[in-house]
C-alpha positions as CSV (number, residue, x, y, z in Angstrom):
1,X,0.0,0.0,0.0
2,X,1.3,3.4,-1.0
3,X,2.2,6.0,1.7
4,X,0.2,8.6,1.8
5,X,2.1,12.2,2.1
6,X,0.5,14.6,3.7
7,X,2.5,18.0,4.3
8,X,2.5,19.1,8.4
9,X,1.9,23.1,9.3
10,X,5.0,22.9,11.4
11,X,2.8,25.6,13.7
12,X,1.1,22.1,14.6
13,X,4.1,20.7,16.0
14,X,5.3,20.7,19.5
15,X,8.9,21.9,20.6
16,X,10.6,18.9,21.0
17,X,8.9,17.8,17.3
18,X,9.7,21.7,16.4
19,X,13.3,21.1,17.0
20,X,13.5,17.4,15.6
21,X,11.9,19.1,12.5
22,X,14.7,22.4,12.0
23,X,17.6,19.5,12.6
24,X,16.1,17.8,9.8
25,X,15.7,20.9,7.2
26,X,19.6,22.3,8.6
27,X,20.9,19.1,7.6
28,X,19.8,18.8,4.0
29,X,21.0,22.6,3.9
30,X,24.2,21.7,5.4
31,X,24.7,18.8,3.2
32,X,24.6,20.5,0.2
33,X,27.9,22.1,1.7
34,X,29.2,18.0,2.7
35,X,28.8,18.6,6.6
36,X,27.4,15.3,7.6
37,X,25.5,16.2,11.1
38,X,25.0,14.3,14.3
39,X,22.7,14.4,16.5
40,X,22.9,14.6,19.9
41,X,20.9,12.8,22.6
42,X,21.3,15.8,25.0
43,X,23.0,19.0,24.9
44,X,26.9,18.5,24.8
45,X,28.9,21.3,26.1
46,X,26.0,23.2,25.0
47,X,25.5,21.3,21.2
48,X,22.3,19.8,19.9
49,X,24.7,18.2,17.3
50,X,27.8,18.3,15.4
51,X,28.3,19.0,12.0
52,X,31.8,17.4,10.2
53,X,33.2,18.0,6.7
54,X,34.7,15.0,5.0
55,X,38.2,17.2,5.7
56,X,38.4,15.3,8.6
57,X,39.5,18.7,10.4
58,X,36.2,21.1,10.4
59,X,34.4,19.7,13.6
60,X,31.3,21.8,14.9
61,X,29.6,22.3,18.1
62,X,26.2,23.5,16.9
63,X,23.2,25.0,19.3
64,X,19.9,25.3,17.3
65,X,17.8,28.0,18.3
66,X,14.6,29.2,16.6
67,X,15.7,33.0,16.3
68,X,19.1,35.0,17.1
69,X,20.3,34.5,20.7
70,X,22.9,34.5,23.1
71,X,22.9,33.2,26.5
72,X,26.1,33.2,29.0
73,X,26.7,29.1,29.6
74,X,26.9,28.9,25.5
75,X,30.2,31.6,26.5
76,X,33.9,30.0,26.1
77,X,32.5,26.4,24.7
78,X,33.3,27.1,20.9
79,X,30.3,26.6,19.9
80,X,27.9,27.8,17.0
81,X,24.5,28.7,17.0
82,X,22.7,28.3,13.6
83,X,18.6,29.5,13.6
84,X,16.0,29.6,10.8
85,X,14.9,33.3,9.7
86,X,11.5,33.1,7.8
87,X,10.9,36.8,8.8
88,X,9.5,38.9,5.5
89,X,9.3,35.6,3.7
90,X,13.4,35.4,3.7
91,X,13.8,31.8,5.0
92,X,17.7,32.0,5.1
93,X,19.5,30.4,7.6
94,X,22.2,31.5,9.7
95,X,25.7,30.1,11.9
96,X,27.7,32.1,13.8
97,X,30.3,31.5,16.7
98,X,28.6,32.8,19.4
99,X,31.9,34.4,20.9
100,X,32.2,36.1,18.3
101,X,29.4,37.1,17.5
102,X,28.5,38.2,21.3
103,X,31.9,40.6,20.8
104,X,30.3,42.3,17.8
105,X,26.7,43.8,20.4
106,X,28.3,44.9,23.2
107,X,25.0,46.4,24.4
108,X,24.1,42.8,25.4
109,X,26.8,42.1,28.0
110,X,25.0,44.8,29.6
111,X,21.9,44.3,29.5
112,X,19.6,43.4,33.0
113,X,18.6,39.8,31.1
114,X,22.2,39.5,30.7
115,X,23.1,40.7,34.5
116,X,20.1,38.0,35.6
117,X,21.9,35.2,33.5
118,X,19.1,34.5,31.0
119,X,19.3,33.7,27.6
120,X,19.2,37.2,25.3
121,X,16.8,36.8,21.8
122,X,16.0,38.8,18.9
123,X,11.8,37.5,18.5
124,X,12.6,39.5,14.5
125,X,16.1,41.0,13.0
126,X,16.1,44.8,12.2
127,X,18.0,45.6,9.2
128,X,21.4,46.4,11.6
129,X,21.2,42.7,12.6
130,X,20.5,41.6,9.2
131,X,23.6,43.4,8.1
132,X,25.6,42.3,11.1
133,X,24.8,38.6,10.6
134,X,25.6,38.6,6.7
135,X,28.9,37.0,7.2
136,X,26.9,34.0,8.8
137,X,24.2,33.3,6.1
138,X,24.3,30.2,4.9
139,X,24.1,30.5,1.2
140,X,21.0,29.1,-1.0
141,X,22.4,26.9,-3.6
142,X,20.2,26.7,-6.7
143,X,17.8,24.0,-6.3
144,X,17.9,22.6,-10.0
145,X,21.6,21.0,-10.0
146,X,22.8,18.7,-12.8
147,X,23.5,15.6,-11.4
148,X,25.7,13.2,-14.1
149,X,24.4,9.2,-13.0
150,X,26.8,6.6,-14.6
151,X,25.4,3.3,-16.3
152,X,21.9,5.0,-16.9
């Protein structure tokens, strides 16, 4: 019997199947790029997974988020954050080192969220953060590739 594909409104989902769900999309993104990701049972030094290039030398720490944040025990772990922006119908994806990053808004470290230790997020990016994060866009690749199959 056939399966029967039925596209999900990811709205229905619930965090843990939110989350499952962005790891999922990331990946294929990534892949196009030849990080092979892994995921990670529970957070590891602050990583839901780790992305590899076949280089055998680029190893990442990743934390996915749903937006822009920063958050003190992510500081001094080398460790990326990567989110999903679908604000203004951009869908682009981002990675940044959160160190360095953090560095770049200052105005953060002093912040009262900050002072409390909680986790500082952007809900939407203004056109400054937009700018800011453009070094960390992960790049669309055309989705019509050639692909040459031997022996067909």
């Amino acid at each position: 019997m056939p399966i029967a594909f039925r596209e999900i409104l990811y709205s229905n989902l619930n965090g843990c199947q939110q989350e499952a769900y962005n790891f999922q999309k990331l990946s294929g993104v990534l892949a196009d790029f030849g990080f092979i990701t892994i995921p990670l049972s529970n957070d590891w030094n602050g990583a839901d997974f780790l992305a590899q290039l076949p280089d055998g030398i680029t190893f990442l720490k990743v934390q996915l988020k749903s937006r822009l944040t920063f958050a003190k025990k992510y500081c001094g772990k080398q460790l990326h954050v990567c989110f999903r922006d679908s604000g203004g119908g951009s869908d682009s994806w981002y990675m940044y080192d959160h160190d360095e990053l953090l560095e770049q808004v200052p105005k953060i470290k002093e912040s009262e969220t900050w002072r409390l230790g909680k986790p500082y997020h952007f809900p939407t990016l203004s056109q400054d953060l937009k700018d800011l994060l453009k070094p960390y866009l992960i790049p669309r690749l055309s989705p019509v590739r050639s692909v040459g199959v031997e022996g067909i």
